[in-house]
C-alpha positions as CSV (number, residue, x, y, z in Angstrom):
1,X,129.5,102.6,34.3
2,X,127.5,103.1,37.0
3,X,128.8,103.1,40.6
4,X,128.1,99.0,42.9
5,X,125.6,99.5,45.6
6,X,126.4,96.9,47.8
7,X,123.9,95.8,50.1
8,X,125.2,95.0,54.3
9,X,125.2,91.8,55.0
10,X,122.4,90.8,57.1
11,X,122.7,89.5,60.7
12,X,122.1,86.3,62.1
13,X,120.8,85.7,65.9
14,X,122.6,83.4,67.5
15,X,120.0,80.9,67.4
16,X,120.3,81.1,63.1
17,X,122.2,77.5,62.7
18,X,119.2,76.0,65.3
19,X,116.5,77.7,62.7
20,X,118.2,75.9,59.8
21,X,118.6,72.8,61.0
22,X,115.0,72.7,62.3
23,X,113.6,73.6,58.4
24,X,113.0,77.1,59.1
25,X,112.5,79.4,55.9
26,X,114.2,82.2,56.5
27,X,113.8,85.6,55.3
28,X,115.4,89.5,55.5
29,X,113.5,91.3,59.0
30,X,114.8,94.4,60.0
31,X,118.6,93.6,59.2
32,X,118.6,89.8,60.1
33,X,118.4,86.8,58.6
34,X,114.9,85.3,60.4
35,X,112.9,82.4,60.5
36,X,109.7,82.8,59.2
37,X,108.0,80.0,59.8
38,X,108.7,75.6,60.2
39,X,106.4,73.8,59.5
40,X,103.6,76.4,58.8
41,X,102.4,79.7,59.9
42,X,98.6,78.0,61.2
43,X,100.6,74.9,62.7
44,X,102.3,77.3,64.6
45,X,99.8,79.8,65.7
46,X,97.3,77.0,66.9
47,X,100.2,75.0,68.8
48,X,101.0,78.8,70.4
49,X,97.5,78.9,71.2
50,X,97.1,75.6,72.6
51,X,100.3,74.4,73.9
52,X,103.3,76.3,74.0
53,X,105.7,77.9,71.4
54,X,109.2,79.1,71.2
55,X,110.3,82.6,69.4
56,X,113.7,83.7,68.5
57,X,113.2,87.1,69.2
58,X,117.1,87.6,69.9
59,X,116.9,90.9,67.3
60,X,115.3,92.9,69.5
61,X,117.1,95.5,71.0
62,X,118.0,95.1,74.6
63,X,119.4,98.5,77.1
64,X,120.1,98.7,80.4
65,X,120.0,102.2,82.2
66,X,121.8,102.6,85.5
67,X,122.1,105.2,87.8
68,X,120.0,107.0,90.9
69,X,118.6,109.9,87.8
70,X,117.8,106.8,85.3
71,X,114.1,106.5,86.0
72,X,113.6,110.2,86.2
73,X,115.8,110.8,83.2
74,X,114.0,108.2,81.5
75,X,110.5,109.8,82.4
76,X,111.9,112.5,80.6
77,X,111.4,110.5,77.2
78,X,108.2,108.6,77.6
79,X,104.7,109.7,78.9
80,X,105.0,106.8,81.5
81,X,105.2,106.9,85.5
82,X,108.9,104.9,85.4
83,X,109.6,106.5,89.0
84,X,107.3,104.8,91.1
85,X,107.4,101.6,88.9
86,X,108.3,99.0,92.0
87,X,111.4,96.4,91.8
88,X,110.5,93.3,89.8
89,X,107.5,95.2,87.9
90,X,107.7,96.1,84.0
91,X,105.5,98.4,81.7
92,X,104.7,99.4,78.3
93,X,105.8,102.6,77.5
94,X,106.8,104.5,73.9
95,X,109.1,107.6,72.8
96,X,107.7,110.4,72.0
97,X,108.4,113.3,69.6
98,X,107.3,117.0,69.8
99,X,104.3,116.4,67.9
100,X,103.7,113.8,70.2
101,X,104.3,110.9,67.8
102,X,105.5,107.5,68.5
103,X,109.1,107.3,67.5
104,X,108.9,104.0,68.9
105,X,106.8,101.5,71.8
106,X,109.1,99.5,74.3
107,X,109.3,97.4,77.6
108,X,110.5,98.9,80.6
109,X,111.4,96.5,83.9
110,X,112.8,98.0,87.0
111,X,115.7,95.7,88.4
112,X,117.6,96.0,91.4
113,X,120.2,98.2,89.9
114,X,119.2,99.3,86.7
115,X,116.1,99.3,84.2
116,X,116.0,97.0,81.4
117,X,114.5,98.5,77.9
118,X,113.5,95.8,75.6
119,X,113.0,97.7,72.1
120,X,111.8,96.8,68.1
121,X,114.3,95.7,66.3
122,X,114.4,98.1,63.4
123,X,114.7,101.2,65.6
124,X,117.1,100.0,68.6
125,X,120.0,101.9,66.7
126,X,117.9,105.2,66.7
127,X,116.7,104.4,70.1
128,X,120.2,104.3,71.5
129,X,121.1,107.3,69.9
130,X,118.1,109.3,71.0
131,X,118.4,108.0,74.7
132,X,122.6,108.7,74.7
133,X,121.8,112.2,73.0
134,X,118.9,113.5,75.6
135,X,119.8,111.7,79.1
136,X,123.2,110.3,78.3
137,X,124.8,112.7,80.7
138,X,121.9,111.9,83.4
139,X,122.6,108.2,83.5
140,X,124.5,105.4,82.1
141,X,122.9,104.6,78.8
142,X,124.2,100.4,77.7
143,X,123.3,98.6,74.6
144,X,123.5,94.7,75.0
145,X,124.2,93.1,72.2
146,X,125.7,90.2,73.6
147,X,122.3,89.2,75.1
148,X,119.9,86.9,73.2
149,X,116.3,87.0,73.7
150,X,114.5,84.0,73.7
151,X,109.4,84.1,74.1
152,X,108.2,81.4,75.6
153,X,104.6,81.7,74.8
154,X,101.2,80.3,75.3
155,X,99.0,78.3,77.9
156,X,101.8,75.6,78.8
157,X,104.3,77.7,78.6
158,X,104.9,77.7,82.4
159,X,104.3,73.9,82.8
160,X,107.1,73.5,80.1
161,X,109.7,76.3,81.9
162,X,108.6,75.2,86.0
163,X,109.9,72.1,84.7
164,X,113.7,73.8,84.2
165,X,113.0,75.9,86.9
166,X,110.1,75.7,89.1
167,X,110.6,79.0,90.9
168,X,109.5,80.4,87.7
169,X,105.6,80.2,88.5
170,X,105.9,82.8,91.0
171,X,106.4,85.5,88.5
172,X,102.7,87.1,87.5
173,X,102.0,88.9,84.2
174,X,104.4,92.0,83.9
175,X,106.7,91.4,86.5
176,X,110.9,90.0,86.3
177,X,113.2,88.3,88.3
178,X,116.7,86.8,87.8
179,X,116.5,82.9,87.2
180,X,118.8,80.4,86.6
181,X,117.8,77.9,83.6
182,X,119.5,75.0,82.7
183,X,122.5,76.0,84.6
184,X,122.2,79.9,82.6
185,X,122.1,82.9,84.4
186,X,118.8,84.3,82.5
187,X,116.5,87.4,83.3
188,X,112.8,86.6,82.6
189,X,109.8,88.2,82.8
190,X,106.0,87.1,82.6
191,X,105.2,88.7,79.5
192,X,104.8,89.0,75.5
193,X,103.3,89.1,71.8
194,X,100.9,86.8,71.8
195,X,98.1,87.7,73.9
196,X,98.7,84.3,75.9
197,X,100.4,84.0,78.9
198,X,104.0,83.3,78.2
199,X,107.7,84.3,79.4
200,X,110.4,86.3,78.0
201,X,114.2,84.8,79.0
202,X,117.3,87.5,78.3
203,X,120.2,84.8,78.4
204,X,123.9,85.7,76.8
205,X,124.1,84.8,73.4
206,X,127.0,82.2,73.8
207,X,123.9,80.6,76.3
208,X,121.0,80.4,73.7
209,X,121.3,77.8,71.7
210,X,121.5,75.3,74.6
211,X,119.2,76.8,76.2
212,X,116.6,76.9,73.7
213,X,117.3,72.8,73.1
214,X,116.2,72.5,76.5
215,X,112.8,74.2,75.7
216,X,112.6,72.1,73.1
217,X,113.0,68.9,74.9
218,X,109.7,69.7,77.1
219,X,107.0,68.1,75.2
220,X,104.6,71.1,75.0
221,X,107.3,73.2,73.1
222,X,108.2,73.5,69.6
223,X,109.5,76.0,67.8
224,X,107.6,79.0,65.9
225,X,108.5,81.9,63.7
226,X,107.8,85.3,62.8
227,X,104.6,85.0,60.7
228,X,102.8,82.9,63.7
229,X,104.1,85.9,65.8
230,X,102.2,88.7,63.5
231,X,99.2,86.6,63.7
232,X,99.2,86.2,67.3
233,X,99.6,89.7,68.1
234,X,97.3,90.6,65.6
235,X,94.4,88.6,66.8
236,X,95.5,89.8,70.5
237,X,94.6,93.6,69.1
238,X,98.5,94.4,69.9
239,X,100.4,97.3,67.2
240,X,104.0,97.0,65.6
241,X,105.6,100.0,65.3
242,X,106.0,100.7,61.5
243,X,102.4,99.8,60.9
244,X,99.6,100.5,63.4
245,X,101.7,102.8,64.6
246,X,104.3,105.5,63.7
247,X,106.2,109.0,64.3
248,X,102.9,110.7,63.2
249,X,100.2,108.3,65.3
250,X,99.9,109.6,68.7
251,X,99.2,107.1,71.2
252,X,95.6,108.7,72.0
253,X,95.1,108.3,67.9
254,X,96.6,104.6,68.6
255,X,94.0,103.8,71.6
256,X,96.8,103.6,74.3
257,X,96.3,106.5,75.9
258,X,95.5,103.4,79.2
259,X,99.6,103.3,78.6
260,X,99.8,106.6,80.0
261,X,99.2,106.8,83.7
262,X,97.7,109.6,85.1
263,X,100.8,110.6,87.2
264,X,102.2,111.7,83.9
265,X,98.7,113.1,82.4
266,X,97.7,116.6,83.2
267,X,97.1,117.4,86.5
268,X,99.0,115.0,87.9
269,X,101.9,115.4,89.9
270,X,104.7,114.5,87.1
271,X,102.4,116.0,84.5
272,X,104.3,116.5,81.1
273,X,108.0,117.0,80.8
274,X,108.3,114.9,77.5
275,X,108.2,115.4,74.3
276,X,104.6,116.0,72.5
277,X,102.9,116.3,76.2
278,X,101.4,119.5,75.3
279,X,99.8,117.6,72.4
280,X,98.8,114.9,74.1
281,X,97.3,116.5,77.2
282,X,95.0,118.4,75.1
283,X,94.3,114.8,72.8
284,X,93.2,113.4,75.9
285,X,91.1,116.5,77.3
286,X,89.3,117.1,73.5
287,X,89.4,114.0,71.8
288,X,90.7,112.9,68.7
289,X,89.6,112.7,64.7
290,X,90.7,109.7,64.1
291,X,91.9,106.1,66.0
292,X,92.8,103.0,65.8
293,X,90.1,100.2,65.6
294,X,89.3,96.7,65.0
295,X,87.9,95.2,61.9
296,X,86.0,91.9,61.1
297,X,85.6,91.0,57.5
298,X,82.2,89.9,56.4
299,X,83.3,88.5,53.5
300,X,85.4,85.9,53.0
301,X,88.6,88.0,51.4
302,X,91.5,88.6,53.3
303,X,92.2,92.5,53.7
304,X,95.9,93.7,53.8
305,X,97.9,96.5,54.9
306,X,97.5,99.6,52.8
307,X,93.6,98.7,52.0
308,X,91.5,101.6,51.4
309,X,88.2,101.6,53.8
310,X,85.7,103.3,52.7
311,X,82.4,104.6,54.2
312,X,78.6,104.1,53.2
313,X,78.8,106.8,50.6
314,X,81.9,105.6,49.0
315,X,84.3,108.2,50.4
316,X,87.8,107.3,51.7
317,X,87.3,107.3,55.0
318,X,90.6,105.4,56.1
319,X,92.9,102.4,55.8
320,X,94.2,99.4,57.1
321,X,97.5,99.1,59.4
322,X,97.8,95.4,59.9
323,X,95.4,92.3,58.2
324,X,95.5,88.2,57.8
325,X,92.8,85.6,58.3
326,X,92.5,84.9,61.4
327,X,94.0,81.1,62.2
328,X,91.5,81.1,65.5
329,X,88.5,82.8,63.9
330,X,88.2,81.7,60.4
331,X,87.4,85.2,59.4
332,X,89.5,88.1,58.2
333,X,90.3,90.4,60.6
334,X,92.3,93.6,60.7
335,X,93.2,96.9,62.4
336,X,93.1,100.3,61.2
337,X,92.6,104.1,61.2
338,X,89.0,105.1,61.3
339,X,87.2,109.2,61.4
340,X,85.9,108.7,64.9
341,X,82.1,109.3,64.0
342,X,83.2,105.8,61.5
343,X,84.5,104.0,64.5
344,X,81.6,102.9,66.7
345,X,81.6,99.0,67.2
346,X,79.1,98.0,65.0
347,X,79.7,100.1,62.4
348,X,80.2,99.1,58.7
349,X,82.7,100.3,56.7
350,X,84.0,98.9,53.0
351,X,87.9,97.9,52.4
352,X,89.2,98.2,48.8
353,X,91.0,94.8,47.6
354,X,91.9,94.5,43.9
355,X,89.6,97.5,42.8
356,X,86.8,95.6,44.8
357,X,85.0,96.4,48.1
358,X,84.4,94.2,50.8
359,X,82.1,94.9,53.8
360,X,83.8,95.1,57.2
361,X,82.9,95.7,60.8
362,X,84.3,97.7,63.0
363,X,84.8,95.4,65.9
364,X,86.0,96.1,70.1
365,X,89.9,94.5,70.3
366,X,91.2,92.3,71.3
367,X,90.1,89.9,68.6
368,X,90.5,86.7,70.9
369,X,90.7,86.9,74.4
370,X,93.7,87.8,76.0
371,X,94.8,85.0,78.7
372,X,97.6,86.5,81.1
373,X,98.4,85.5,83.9
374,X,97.8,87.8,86.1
Protein backbone atom coordinates (compact mmCIF):
# COMPACT_ATOMS: atom_id res chain seq x y z
CA UNK A 1 0.00 0.00 0.00
CA UNK A 2 1.27 3.09 -0.64
CA UNK A 3 2.12 5.51 2.12
CA UNK A 4 -1.27 8.86 2.90
CA UNK A 5 0.06 12.18 1.85
CA UNK A 6 -1.99 14.31 3.78
CA UNK A 7 -2.36 17.69 2.66
CA UNK A 8 -2.05 20.87 5.74
CA UNK A 9 -5.06 22.28 6.31
CA UNK A 10 -5.34 25.62 4.82
CA UNK A 11 -5.65 28.89 6.81
CA UNK A 12 -8.45 31.13 7.20
CA UNK A 13 -8.00 35.09 7.80
CA UNK A 14 -9.84 36.28 10.29
CA UNK A 15 -12.22 37.92 8.15
CA UNK A 16 -13.12 34.10 6.48
CA UNK A 17 -16.76 33.75 8.40
CA UNK A 18 -17.45 37.62 6.99
CA UNK A 19 -16.38 36.29 3.24
CA UNK A 20 -18.97 33.39 3.63
CA UNK A 21 -21.61 35.07 4.78
CA UNK A 22 -21.26 37.77 2.18
CA UNK A 23 -21.35 34.81 -0.86
CA UNK A 24 -17.80 34.92 -1.42
CA UNK A 25 -16.33 31.80 -3.47
CA UNK A 26 -13.59 30.89 -1.97
CA UNK A 27 -10.59 29.25 -3.18
CA UNK A 28 -6.80 27.65 -2.00
CA UNK A 29 -4.11 31.08 -2.31
CA UNK A 30 -0.94 30.62 -0.95
CA UNK A 31 -1.94 28.46 2.14
CA UNK A 32 -5.40 30.14 2.92
CA UNK A 33 -8.72 29.63 2.30
CA UNK A 34 -9.62 33.13 0.15
CA UNK A 35 -12.28 34.79 -1.34
CA UNK A 36 -12.14 35.07 -4.79
CA UNK A 37 -14.64 37.02 -5.79
CA UNK A 38 -18.78 38.09 -4.61
CA UNK A 39 -20.68 39.04 -6.80
CA UNK A 40 -18.21 39.07 -9.89
CA UNK A 41 -14.79 39.69 -10.71
CA UNK A 42 -15.89 42.96 -13.40
CA UNK A 43 -18.56 44.10 -10.65
CA UNK A 44 -15.90 44.37 -8.56
CA UNK A 45 -13.05 45.83 -10.54
CA UNK A 46 -15.43 48.65 -11.97
CA UNK A 47 -16.88 49.51 -8.37
CA UNK A 48 -12.90 49.62 -7.30
CA UNK A 49 -12.52 51.80 -10.01
CA UNK A 50 -15.26 54.04 -9.49
CA UNK A 51 -16.17 53.92 -5.91
CA UNK A 52 -14.43 52.26 -3.38
CA UNK A 53 -13.66 48.52 -2.57
CA UNK A 54 -12.60 46.49 0.36
CA UNK A 55 -9.74 43.64 0.23
CA UNK A 56 -9.01 41.04 2.81
CA UNK A 57 -5.52 41.05 2.40
CA UNK A 58 -4.98 39.74 6.12
CA UNK A 59 -2.50 36.78 4.43
CA UNK A 60 0.04 38.93 3.86
CA UNK A 61 2.92 38.77 5.86
CA UNK A 62 3.39 41.53 8.32
CA UNK A 63 7.29 42.25 10.34
CA UNK A 64 8.32 44.74 12.47
CA UNK A 65 12.22 45.51 12.79
CA UNK A 66 13.35 47.43 15.83
CA UNK A 67 16.45 48.55 16.91
CA UNK A 68 19.09 51.70 16.24
CA UNK A 69 21.11 49.07 13.35
CA UNK A 70 17.52 47.96 11.84
CA UNK A 71 17.55 50.38 8.82
CA UNK A 72 21.18 49.82 8.19
CA UNK A 73 20.85 46.17 8.74
CA UNK A 74 18.03 46.10 6.64
CA UNK A 75 19.88 48.12 3.76
CA UNK A 76 22.02 45.27 3.94
CA UNK A 77 19.22 43.09 2.15
CA UNK A 78 17.54 45.23 -0.31
CA UNK A 79 19.03 47.70 -2.96
CA UNK A 80 16.93 50.50 -1.31
CA UNK A 81 18.00 53.87 0.62
CA UNK A 82 15.97 52.58 4.05
CA UNK A 83 18.39 54.99 6.20
CA UNK A 84 17.38 58.16 5.20
CA UNK A 85 13.68 57.11 4.57
CA UNK A 86 12.02 59.94 7.03
CA UNK A 87 9.35 58.95 9.91
CA UNK A 88 5.81 58.40 8.53
CA UNK A 89 7.25 57.73 4.83
CA UNK A 90 7.09 54.04 3.15
CA UNK A 91 8.85 52.50 0.05
CA UNK A 92 8.97 49.69 -2.31
CA UNK A 93 11.80 47.76 -1.93
CA UNK A 94 12.64 43.77 -2.82
CA UNK A 95 15.33 40.98 -1.63
CA UNK A 96 17.86 40.32 -3.41
CA UNK A 97 20.04 37.17 -4.17
CA UNK A 98 23.62 36.91 -5.32
CA UNK A 99 22.75 36.83 -8.77
CA UNK A 100 20.77 39.65 -8.07
CA UNK A 101 17.37 38.07 -8.36
CA UNK A 102 14.27 38.95 -6.66
CA UNK A 103 13.62 36.49 -3.88
CA UNK A 104 10.82 38.63 -3.10
CA UNK A 105 9.19 42.67 -3.50
CA UNK A 106 7.85 44.25 -0.24
CA UNK A 107 6.68 47.52 1.68
CA UNK A 108 8.83 49.17 3.91
CA UNK A 109 7.37 52.19 6.36
CA UNK A 110 9.63 53.84 8.93
CA UNK A 111 7.60 54.29 12.35
CA UNK A 112 8.69 56.00 15.29
CA UNK A 113 10.32 52.97 16.78
CA UNK A 114 10.55 50.40 14.34
CA UNK A 115 9.99 49.71 10.48
CA UNK A 116 7.09 47.82 9.34
CA UNK A 117 7.64 45.14 6.30
CA UNK A 118 4.50 44.32 4.68
CA UNK A 119 5.45 41.05 2.52
CA UNK A 120 3.62 38.37 -0.23
CA UNK A 121 1.95 35.92 1.28
CA UNK A 122 3.59 32.90 -0.17
CA UNK A 123 7.08 33.90 0.78
CA UNK A 124 6.63 35.61 4.42
CA UNK A 125 7.95 32.25 5.98
CA UNK A 126 11.19 32.39 3.80
CA UNK A 127 11.30 36.04 4.26
CA UNK A 128 11.47 35.67 8.03
CA UNK A 129 13.94 33.16 7.87
CA UNK A 130 16.22 34.98 5.50
CA UNK A 131 15.91 38.30 7.50
CA UNK A 132 16.48 36.30 11.23
CA UNK A 133 19.45 34.34 9.48
CA UNK A 134 21.47 37.55 7.89
CA UNK A 135 20.61 40.56 10.39
CA UNK A 136 18.87 38.70 13.22
CA UNK A 137 21.83 39.47 15.51
CA UNK A 138 21.80 43.25 14.14
CA UNK A 139 18.25 43.92 15.15
CA UNK A 140 15.15 42.59 16.47
CA UNK A 141 13.52 40.70 13.70
CA UNK A 142 9.17 40.19 14.74
CA UNK A 143 6.64 38.32 12.67
CA UNK A 144 2.96 39.56 13.44
CA UNK A 145 0.67 37.22 12.94
CA UNK A 146 -1.82 38.43 15.12
CA UNK A 147 -2.26 41.45 12.87
CA UNK A 148 -4.92 41.53 10.11
CA UNK A 149 -4.54 43.50 7.13
CA UNK A 150 -7.42 45.09 5.75
CA UNK A 151 -7.10 47.70 1.45
CA UNK A 152 -9.28 50.20 1.25
CA UNK A 153 -9.02 51.03 -2.33
CA UNK A 154 -10.19 53.41 -5.07
CA UNK A 155 -11.33 57.09 -5.71
CA UNK A 156 -13.85 57.18 -2.55
CA UNK A 157 -11.93 55.41 -0.62
CA UNK A 158 -10.96 58.37 1.63
CA UNK A 159 -14.56 59.97 1.60
CA UNK A 160 -15.64 56.45 2.96
CA UNK A 161 -12.61 56.20 5.81
CA UNK A 162 -12.58 60.44 6.74
CA UNK A 163 -15.95 59.46 7.56
CA UNK A 164 -14.55 56.93 10.61
CA UNK A 165 -11.76 59.05 11.04
CA UNK A 166 -11.29 62.29 9.43
CA UNK A 167 -7.70 62.82 10.38
CA UNK A 168 -7.15 60.21 7.79
CA UNK A 169 -7.05 62.69 4.76
CA UNK A 170 -3.88 64.09 5.93
CA UNK A 171 -1.90 61.03 4.95
CA UNK A 172 -0.54 61.54 1.08
CA UNK A 173 0.42 58.56 -1.11
CA UNK A 174 3.21 56.39 0.58
CA UNK A 175 3.22 57.75 3.85
CA UNK A 176 1.69 56.08 7.57
CA UNK A 177 0.48 57.13 10.67
CA UNK A 178 -1.12 55.52 13.71
CA UNK A 179 -5.06 56.06 13.62
CA UNK A 180 -7.70 55.07 15.64
CA UNK A 181 -10.88 53.59 13.65
CA UNK A 182 -13.94 52.68 14.99
CA UNK A 183 -12.54 52.74 18.48
CA UNK A 184 -9.31 50.20 16.92
CA UNK A 185 -5.97 51.08 17.39
CA UNK A 186 -5.03 50.56 13.49
CA UNK A 187 -1.72 51.58 11.47
CA UNK A 188 -2.55 52.88 7.95
CA UNK A 189 -0.86 53.99 5.19
CA UNK A 190 -1.90 55.83 1.92
CA UNK A 191 -1.08 53.10 -0.39
CA UNK A 192 -1.82 49.81 -2.54
CA UNK A 193 -2.64 47.24 -5.55
CA UNK A 194 -4.82 48.93 -7.40
CA UNK A 195 -3.34 51.74 -9.09
CA UNK A 196 -6.05 53.99 -7.41
CA UNK A 197 -5.68 55.93 -4.52
CA UNK A 198 -6.66 53.83 -1.51
CA UNK A 199 -5.46 53.00 2.23
CA UNK A 200 -3.97 50.02 3.84
CA UNK A 201 -5.22 49.55 7.79
CA UNK A 202 -2.95 46.94 10.01
CA UNK A 203 -5.60 46.35 12.83
CA UNK A 204 -5.25 43.05 15.39
CA UNK A 205 -6.97 40.28 14.15
CA UNK A 206 -9.54 39.94 17.08
CA UNK A 207 -10.28 43.88 15.59
CA UNK A 208 -11.06 42.97 11.90
CA UNK A 209 -14.10 41.74 11.50
CA UNK A 210 -15.78 44.77 13.16
CA UNK A 211 -13.86 46.89 11.72
CA UNK A 212 -14.33 45.86 8.33
CA UNK A 213 -18.47 46.02 9.02
CA UNK A 214 -17.86 49.50 9.62
CA UNK A 215 -16.28 49.93 6.05
CA UNK A 216 -18.97 48.33 4.89
CA UNK A 217 -21.66 50.38 6.36
CA UNK A 218 -20.15 53.66 4.28
CA UNK A 219 -22.13 53.53 1.19
CA UNK A 220 -19.23 53.84 -1.33
CA UNK A 221 -17.76 50.42 0.01
CA UNK A 222 -18.38 46.91 -0.78
CA UNK A 223 -16.52 44.20 -0.64
CA UNK A 224 -14.00 42.69 -3.37
CA UNK A 225 -11.79 39.64 -3.83
CA UNK A 226 -8.78 38.48 -5.17
CA UNK A 227 -9.52 38.19 -8.92
CA UNK A 228 -10.71 42.05 -8.99
CA UNK A 229 -7.34 42.47 -7.16
CA UNK A 230 -5.10 40.70 -10.14
CA UNK A 231 -6.99 42.74 -12.57
CA UNK A 232 -6.44 45.93 -10.91
CA UNK A 233 -2.92 45.59 -10.51
CA UNK A 234 -2.63 44.32 -13.77
CA UNK A 235 -4.16 47.05 -15.62
CA UNK A 236 -2.09 49.51 -13.07
CA UNK A 237 1.27 47.71 -14.88
CA UNK A 238 2.16 46.47 -11.15
CA UNK A 239 4.20 42.66 -10.89
CA UNK A 240 3.34 39.69 -8.37
CA UNK A 241 6.17 37.96 -7.39
CA UNK A 242 5.83 34.34 -8.70
CA UNK A 243 4.91 35.67 -12.11
CA UNK A 244 6.29 38.92 -13.53
CA UNK A 245 8.81 38.47 -11.35
CA UNK A 246 11.09 35.93 -9.71
CA UNK A 247 14.53 34.66 -8.08
CA UNK A 248 16.04 34.81 -11.62
CA UNK A 249 14.30 38.42 -12.94
CA UNK A 250 16.45 41.19 -11.74
CA UNK A 251 14.76 44.21 -11.12
CA UNK A 252 16.55 46.13 -14.07
CA UNK A 253 15.12 42.94 -16.35
CA UNK A 254 11.75 43.82 -14.33
CA UNK A 255 11.79 47.72 -15.21
CA UNK A 256 12.21 48.83 -11.55
CA UNK A 257 15.48 49.71 -11.50
CA UNK A 258 13.33 53.68 -10.43
CA UNK A 259 12.92 51.29 -7.07
CA UNK A 260 16.50 51.61 -6.64
CA UNK A 261 17.69 55.04 -5.47
CA UNK A 262 20.75 56.26 -6.50
CA UNK A 263 22.16 56.39 -2.84
CA UNK A 264 22.35 52.68 -3.18
CA UNK A 265 23.45 52.65 -7.09
CA UNK A 266 27.07 52.89 -7.93
CA UNK A 267 28.69 55.76 -7.09
CA UNK A 268 26.65 56.73 -4.51
CA UNK A 269 27.42 57.05 -1.16
CA UNK A 270 25.81 53.60 0.25
CA UNK A 271 26.60 52.07 -3.09
CA UNK A 272 26.18 48.16 -2.94
CA UNK A 273 26.46 46.05 0.18
CA UNK A 274 23.57 43.63 -0.88
CA UNK A 275 23.29 40.77 -2.42
CA UNK A 276 23.54 40.74 -6.44
CA UNK A 277 24.81 44.58 -6.37
CA UNK A 278 27.65 43.79 -8.38
CA UNK A 279 25.13 42.44 -10.91
CA UNK A 280 23.06 45.02 -10.84
CA UNK A 281 25.35 47.92 -10.96
CA UNK A 282 26.76 46.76 -14.10
CA UNK A 283 22.73 45.95 -15.38
CA UNK A 284 22.23 49.49 -14.90
CA UNK A 285 25.57 50.81 -16.41
CA UNK A 286 25.29 48.21 -19.75
CA UNK A 287 21.82 47.48 -20.13
CA UNK A 288 19.93 44.48 -20.25
CA UNK A 289 18.76 41.62 -23.05
CA UNK A 290 15.67 41.27 -22.00
CA UNK A 291 12.63 43.32 -19.81
CA UNK A 292 9.56 43.47 -18.83
CA UNK A 293 6.91 45.19 -21.06
CA UNK A 294 3.37 45.90 -21.67
CA UNK A 295 1.17 44.20 -24.18
CA UNK A 296 -2.13 45.19 -25.90
CA UNK A 297 -3.97 42.47 -27.84
CA UNK A 298 -5.16 43.39 -31.25
CA UNK A 299 -7.29 40.68 -31.47
CA UNK A 300 -10.06 39.97 -29.54
CA UNK A 301 -8.48 36.64 -27.52
CA UNK A 302 -7.51 36.80 -24.18
CA UNK A 303 -3.72 35.84 -23.72
CA UNK A 304 -2.61 33.98 -20.50
CA UNK A 305 0.34 33.41 -18.50
CA UNK A 306 2.78 31.01 -20.05
CA UNK A 307 1.81 32.30 -23.84
CA UNK A 308 4.57 31.99 -26.21
CA UNK A 309 5.28 35.58 -28.04
CA UNK A 310 6.74 35.39 -30.99
CA UNK A 311 8.47 37.82 -33.39
CA UNK A 312 7.85 38.72 -37.14
CA UNK A 313 9.77 35.83 -38.30
CA UNK A 314 8.07 33.39 -36.20
CA UNK A 315 10.89 32.79 -33.67
CA UNK A 316 10.24 32.57 -29.93
CA UNK A 317 11.10 35.68 -28.86
CA UNK A 318 9.50 35.56 -25.31
CA UNK A 319 6.44 34.99 -23.08
CA UNK A 320 3.76 36.24 -21.09
CA UNK A 321 4.04 36.82 -17.09
CA UNK A 322 0.60 37.95 -16.27
CA UNK A 323 -2.85 38.37 -18.93
CA UNK A 324 -6.84 38.94 -18.64
CA UNK A 325 -9.16 41.22 -20.58
CA UNK A 326 -9.04 44.23 -19.40
CA UNK A 327 -12.51 45.12 -17.35
CA UNK A 328 -11.66 49.17 -18.10
CA UNK A 329 -10.33 48.73 -21.65
CA UNK A 330 -12.27 46.09 -23.42
CA UNK A 331 -9.14 44.75 -24.81
CA UNK A 332 -6.68 42.01 -23.77
CA UNK A 333 -3.84 43.21 -22.20
CA UNK A 334 -0.78 41.56 -20.67
CA UNK A 335 2.76 41.88 -19.38
CA UNK A 336 5.77 40.03 -20.36
CA UNK A 337 9.45 39.37 -21.08
CA UNK A 338 10.57 40.77 -24.39
CA UNK A 339 14.60 40.68 -26.26
CA UNK A 340 15.03 44.43 -25.88
CA UNK A 341 15.54 45.19 -29.73
CA UNK A 342 11.46 43.44 -29.52
CA UNK A 343 10.41 45.88 -26.82
CA UNK A 344 10.08 49.29 -28.34
CA UNK A 345 6.37 50.75 -27.79
CA UNK A 346 4.94 50.20 -30.87
CA UNK A 347 6.31 47.13 -31.69
CA UNK A 348 4.39 43.96 -32.81
CA UNK A 349 4.94 40.88 -31.53
CA UNK A 350 2.56 37.43 -31.95
CA UNK A 351 1.33 35.42 -28.64
CA UNK A 352 0.69 31.70 -29.14
CA UNK A 353 -3.02 30.61 -27.72
CA UNK A 354 -4.26 27.14 -28.56
CA UNK A 355 -1.59 26.55 -31.36
CA UNK A 356 -2.76 29.95 -32.75
CA UNK A 357 -1.14 33.37 -33.03
CA UNK A 358 -2.51 36.48 -32.14
CA UNK A 359 -1.07 39.93 -32.92
CA UNK A 360 0.04 42.03 -29.91
CA UNK A 361 1.57 45.40 -29.22
CA UNK A 362 3.99 46.15 -27.17
CA UNK A 363 2.53 49.06 -25.22
CA UNK A 364 4.18 51.89 -22.33
CA UNK A 365 2.61 50.73 -18.60
CA UNK A 366 0.72 51.51 -16.83
CA UNK A 367 -2.25 50.28 -18.80
CA UNK A 368 -4.83 52.81 -17.08
CA UNK A 369 -3.68 55.76 -15.42
CA UNK A 370 -2.53 55.50 -12.08
CA UNK A 371 -4.52 58.01 -9.64
CA UNK A 372 -2.55 58.41 -6.28
CA UNK A 373 -2.89 60.72 -4.18
CA UNK A 374 -0.10 62.31 -3.98
Amino acid sequence: MSAQVSTPALLRTPLYALHLEQGARMVPFAGYEMPVQYEGIIAEHRHCRESAALFDVSHMGQIRLAGEDAARALESLVPVDVVDLPVGKQRYGFFTNSSGGILDDLMITRRANDLLLVVNAANKHADLAHLNTHIGHRCTVQSLPDLALLALQGPRAADALARVNADVQRLSFMTGDHFTLAGKSCFVTRSGYTGEDGFEISVAADDAEALARVLLMQPEVKLAGLGARDTLRLEAGLCLHGHDIDAKTTPVQAALTWAIQKVRRAGGARAGGYPGAQTLDLQIANGVQVKRVGLVGLERAPVREGAKLLDAARHNAGHVTSGTVSPTLGVPIAMGYLPVNHAATGAIVHAVVREKTHPMRVTALPFTPHRYHR
